[in-house]
C-alpha positions in Angstrom: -85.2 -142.6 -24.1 -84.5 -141.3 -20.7 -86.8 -142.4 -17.6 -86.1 -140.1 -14.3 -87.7 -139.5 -11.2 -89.1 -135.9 -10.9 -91.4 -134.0 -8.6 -93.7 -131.7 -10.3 -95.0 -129.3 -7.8 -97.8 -127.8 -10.6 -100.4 -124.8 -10.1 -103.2 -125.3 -11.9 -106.7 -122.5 -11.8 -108.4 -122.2 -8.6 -105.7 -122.1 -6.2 -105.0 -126.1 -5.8 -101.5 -127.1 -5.9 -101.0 -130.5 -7.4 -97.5 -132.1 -5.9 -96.7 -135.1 -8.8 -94.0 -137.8 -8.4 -93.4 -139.3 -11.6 -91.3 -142.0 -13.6 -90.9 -139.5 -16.9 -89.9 -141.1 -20.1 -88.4 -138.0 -22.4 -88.7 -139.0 -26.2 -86.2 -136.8 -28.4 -88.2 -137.7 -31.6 -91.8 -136.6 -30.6 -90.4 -133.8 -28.1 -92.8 -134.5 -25.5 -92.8 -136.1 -22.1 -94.7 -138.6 -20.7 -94.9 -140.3 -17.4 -96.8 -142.2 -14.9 -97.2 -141.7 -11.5 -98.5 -140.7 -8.0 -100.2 -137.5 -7.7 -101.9 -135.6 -5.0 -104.1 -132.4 -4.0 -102.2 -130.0 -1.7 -103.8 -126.2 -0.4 -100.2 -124.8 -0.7 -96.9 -126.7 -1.9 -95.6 -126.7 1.8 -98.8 -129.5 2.5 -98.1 -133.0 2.9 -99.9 -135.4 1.0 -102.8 -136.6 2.6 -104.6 -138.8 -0.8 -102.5 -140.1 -3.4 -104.1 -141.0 -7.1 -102.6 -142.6 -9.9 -101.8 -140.4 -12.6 -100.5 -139.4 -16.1 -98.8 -136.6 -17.5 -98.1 -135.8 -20.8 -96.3 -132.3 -21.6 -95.4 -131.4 -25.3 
């Protein structure tokens, strides 16, 4: 297990950026990744963070 800090800046359909700070746990036996975190809405990556939700990300 491996827990790290990383910032996700993440581009999703329709032109939103999502900036995402998260504590990422890595697991070598079911190769995904998993964290929880803060995450907010930005109109381009240079934008600071004006809400900030609780969030989770999962990537396989």
């Amino acid at each position: 297990m491996l827990l790290c800090a990383r910032i996700l800046n993440l581009k999703p359909i329709g032109g939103t950026h999502i900036r995402a700070v998260f504590f990422v746990t890595h697991s070598q036996k079911t190769k995904t990744v998993s964290g929880l975190g803060d995450v907010c809405f930005v109109k381009s990556p240079e934008d600071r963070c004006e809400t900030t939700n609780r969030g989770h990300l999962t990537v396989s």
